[in-house]
C-alpha positions as CSV (number, residue, x, y, z in Angstrom):
1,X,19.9,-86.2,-50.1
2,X,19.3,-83.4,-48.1
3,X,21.3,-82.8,-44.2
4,X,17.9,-82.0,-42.1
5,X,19.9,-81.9,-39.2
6,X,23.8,-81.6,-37.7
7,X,23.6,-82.3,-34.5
8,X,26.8,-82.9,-31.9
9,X,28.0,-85.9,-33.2
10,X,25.6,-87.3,-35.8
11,X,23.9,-85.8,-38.7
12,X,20.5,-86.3,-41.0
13,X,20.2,-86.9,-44.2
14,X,16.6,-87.3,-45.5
15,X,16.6,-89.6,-48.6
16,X,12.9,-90.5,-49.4
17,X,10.6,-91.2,-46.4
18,X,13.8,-92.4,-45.0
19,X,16.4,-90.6,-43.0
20,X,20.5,-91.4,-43.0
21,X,21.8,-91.2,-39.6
22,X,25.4,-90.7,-39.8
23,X,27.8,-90.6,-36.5
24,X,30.7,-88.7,-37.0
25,X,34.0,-89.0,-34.8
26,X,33.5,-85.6,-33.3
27,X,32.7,-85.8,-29.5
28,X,30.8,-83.3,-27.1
29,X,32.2,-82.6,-23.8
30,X,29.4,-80.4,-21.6
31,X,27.6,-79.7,-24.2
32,X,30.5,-78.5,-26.2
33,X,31.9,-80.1,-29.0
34,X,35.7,-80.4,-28.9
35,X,38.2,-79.8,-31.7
36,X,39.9,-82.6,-31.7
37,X,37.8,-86.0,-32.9
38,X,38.6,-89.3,-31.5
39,X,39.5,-91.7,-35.0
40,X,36.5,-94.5,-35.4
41,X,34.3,-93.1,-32.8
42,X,31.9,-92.8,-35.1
43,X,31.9,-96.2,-36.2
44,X,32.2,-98.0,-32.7
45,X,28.8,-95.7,-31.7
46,X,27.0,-97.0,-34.9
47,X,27.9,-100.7,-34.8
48,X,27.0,-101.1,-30.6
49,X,23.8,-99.7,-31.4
50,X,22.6,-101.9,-33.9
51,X,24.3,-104.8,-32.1
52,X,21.9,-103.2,-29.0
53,X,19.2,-102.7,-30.7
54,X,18.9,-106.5,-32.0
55,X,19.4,-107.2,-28.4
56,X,16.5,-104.9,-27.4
57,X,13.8,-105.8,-30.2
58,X,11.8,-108.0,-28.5
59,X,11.4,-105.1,-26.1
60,X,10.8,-102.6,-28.2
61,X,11.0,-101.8,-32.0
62,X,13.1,-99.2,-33.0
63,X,13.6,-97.0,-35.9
64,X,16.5,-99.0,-38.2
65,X,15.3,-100.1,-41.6
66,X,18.9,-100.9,-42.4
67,X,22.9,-100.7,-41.6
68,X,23.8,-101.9,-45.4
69,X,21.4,-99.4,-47.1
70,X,23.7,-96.5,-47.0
71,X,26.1,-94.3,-48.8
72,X,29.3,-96.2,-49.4
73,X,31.6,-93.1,-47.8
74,X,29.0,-93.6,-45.1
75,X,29.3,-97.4,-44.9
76,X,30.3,-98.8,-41.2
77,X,28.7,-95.3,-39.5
78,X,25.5,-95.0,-40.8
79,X,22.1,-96.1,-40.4
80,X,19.0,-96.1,-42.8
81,X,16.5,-94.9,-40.1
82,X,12.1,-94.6,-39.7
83,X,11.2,-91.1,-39.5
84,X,9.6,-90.7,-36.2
85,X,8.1,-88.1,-34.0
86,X,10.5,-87.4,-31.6
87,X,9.5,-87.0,-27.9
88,X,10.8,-84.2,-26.1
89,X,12.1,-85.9,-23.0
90,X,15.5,-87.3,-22.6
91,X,14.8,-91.1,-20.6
92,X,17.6,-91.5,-18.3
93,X,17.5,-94.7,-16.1
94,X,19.7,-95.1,-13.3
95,X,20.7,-98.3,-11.2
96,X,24.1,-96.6,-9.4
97,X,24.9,-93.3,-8.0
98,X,27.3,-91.0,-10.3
99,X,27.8,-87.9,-12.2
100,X,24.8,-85.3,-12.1
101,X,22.6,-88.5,-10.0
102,X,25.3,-87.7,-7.5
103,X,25.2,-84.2,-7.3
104,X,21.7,-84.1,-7.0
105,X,21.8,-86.8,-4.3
106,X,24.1,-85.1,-2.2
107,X,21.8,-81.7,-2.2
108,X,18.6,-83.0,-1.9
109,X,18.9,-86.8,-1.1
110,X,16.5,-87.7,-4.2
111,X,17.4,-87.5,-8.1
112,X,14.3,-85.9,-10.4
113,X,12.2,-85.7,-7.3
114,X,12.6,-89.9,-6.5
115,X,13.8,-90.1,-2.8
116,X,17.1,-92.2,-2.7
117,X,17.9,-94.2,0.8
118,X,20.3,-91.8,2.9
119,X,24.3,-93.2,3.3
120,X,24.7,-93.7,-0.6
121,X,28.3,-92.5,-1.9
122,X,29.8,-91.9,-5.3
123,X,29.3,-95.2,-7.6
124,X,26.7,-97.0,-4.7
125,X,24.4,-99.1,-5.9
126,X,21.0,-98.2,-5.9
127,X,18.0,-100.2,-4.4
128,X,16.2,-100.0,-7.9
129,X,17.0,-99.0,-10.8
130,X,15.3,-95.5,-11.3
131,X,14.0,-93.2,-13.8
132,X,15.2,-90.1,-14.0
133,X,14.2,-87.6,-17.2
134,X,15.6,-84.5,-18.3
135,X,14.6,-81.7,-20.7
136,X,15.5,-82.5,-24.3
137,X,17.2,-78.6,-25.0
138,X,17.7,-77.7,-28.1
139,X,20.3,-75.8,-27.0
140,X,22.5,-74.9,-23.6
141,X,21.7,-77.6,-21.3
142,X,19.5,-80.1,-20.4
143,X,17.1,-79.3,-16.8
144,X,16.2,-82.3,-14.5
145,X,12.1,-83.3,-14.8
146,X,10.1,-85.0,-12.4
147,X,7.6,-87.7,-13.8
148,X,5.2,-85.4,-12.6
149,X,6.6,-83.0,-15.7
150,X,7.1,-85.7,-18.3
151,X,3.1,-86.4,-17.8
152,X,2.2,-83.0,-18.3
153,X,4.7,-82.2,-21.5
154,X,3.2,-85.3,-23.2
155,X,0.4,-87.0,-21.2
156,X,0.0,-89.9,-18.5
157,X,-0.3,-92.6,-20.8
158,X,2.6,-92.2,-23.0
159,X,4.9,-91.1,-20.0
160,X,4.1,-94.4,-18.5
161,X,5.3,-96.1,-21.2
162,X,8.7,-94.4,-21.3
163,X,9.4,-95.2,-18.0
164,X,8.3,-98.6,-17.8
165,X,10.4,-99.5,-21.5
166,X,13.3,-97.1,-19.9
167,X,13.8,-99.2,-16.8
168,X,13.4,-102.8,-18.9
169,X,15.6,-101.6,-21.3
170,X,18.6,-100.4,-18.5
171,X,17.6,-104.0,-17.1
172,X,18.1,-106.1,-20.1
173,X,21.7,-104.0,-20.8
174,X,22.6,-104.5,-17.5
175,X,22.0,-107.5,-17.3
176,X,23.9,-108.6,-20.5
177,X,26.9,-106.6,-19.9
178,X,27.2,-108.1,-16.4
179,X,27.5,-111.3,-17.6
180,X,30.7,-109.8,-19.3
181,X,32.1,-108.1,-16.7
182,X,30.8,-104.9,-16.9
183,X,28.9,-102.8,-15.1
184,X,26.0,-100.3,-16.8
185,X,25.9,-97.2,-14.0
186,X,23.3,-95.1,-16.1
187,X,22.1,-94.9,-19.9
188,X,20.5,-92.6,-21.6
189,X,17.6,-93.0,-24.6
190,X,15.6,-91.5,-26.8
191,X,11.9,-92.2,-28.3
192,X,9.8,-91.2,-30.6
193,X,6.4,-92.3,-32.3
194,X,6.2,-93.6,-36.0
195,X,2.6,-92.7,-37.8
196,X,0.5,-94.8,-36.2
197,X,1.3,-93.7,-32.7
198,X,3.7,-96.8,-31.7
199,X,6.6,-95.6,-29.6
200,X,9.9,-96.8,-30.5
201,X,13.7,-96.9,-29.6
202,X,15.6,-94.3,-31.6
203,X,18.9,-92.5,-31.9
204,X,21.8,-94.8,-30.2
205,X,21.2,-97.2,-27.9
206,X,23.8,-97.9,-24.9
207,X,26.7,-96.8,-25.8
208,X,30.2,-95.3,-25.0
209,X,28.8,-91.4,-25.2
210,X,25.1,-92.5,-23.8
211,X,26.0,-94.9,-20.9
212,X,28.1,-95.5,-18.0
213,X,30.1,-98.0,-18.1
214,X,31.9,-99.5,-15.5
215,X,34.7,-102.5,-15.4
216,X,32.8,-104.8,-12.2
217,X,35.7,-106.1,-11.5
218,X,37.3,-102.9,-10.3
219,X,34.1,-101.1,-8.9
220,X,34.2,-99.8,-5.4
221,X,31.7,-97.9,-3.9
222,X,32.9,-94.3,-2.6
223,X,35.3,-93.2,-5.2
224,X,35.8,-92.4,-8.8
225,X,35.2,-95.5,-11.0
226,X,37.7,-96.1,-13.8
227,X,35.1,-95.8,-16.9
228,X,34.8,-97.1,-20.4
229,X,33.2,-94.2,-21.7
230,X,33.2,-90.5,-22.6
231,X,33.4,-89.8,-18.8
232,X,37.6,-90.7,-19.1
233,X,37.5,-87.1,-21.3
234,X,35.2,-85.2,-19.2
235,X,37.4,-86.1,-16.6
236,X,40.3,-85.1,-18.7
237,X,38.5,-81.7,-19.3
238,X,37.8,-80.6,-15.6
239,X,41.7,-81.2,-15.1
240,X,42.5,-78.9,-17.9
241,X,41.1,-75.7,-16.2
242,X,38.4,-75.0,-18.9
243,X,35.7,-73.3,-18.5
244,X,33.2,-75.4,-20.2
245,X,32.5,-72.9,-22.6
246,X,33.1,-72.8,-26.2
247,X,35.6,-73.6,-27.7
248,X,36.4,-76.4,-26.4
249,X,40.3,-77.4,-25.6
250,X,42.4,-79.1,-27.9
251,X,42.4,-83.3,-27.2
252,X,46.0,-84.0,-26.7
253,X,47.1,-87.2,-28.7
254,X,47.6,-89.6,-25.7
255,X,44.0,-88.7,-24.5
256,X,42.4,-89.6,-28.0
257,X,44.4,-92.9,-28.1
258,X,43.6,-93.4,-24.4
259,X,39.3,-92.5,-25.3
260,X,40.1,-94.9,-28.3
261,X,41.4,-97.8,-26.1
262,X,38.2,-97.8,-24.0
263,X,35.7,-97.6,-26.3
264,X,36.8,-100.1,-28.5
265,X,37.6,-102.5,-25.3
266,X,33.9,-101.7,-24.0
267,X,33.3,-103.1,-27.5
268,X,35.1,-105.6,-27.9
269,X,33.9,-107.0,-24.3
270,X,30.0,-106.7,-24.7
271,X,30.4,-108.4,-28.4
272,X,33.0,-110.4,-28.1
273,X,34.4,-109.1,-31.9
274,X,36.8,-106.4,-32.6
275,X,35.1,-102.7,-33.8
């Protein structure tokens, strides 16, 4: 097999016309990966995505062939994948107010150019769930897009169709997770096209590094919401006085098994199985 790509956190292999996604425990803080990776990550990120994506396929198709197909050293992390033509737009829906949704609120009262209701604070709820794109940058960061941009990067048609699957997609997680007691703030996808033009759901799908996730049970609008996700180490980071530039900071152990305990409990509460 031949690595195609390394990316943050996963890598590609291509074997055949297929590709070997493999997620690794490394984890990317800003755009930065840190030192220090956080023990079975990886295979927490690989198994909620296919246990999403089954979820999801009535929706849309997506790009797994298989999760058995793989490399044994591999085996648990990896995913036998459809090569696809990836779209250059990261689809970010939103249904509460948080993070860089928040920033933006606060300086212009909209997010990617949608106007947002004024009087919202950190973690409100939004009216509707909204779409809310970025760049996809190869590197540095990714810039804000309004639909306006997304239709002229890739056409009217096709950006109508990543919003619309976007926002049902956020709607169907949502909706599952609330009925176990947890709260999806945002997510974050990825598309591409397979050859004959039919748009599917690639990449990882509503997960610990992708999503928000928030316990409902101990959400309150106007404050910090106590996450099951990757924002417990950016949090971390900012208190560390780092600059947010490479190299990272070293993870201390308490942090990684604190990162470990939530995303193996965000896991074990959507699925109801340990990772």
């Amino acid at each position: 097999m031949e690595l195609v790509h390394s990316g943050k956190v996963r890598e590609l292999y291509a074997d055949g016309d297929d590709l070997i996604m493999v997620a690794s425990d490394r984890v990317s803080v800003y755009d930065v990966v840190l030192p220090t990776p956080i023990p079975g990550k990886g295979e927490v990120l690989t198994q909620l995505s296919l246990w999403w994506f089954a979820r999801l396929a009535d929706l849309i198709p997506n790009h797994v062939i298989s999760a058995d197909d793989v490399p044994a050293q591999w085996a648990g992390r990896a995913i036998r994948c459809r090569r696809l033509r990836m779209l250059p737009v990261e689809c970010i829906a939103r249904g509460y107010l948080a993070g860089l949704g928040l920033q933006s609120y606060r300086e212009t009262g909209t997010i990617c150019g949608v106007p947002l209701p004024p009087g919202l604070t950190e973690g409100s709820r939004l009216p509707e769930p909204v779409f809310t794109p970025t760049t996809k940058a190869a590197a540095g960061h990714d810039e804000p897009m309004t639909y306006a941009q997304v239709v002229a990067l890739i056409g009217a048609p096709v950006a109508a169709e990543l919003r619309r699957v976007t926002l049902e997609v956020y709607r169907r997680g949502a909706e599952v997770a609330a009925a176990r007691g947890v709260i999806v703030a945002d997510t974050k996808l990825e598309f591409g096209l397979d050859p004959d033009g039919t748009l599917m759901l690639a990449d990882e799908v509503l997960t610990p590094d992708s999503s928000r996730f928030w316990l409902a049970s101990q959400w309150q609008p106007g404050r910090p919401q106590r996450s099951l996700d990757k924002q417990f180490l950016r949090d971390w980071s900012s208190g560390s006085h780092w600059d947010r530039k490479p190299p990272g900071p070293p993870v201390p152990p308490d942090v990684v098994a604190a990162t470990q305990a939530r995303y193996r409990a965000l896991y074990s509460r959507l699925t109801g199985t340990d990772p």
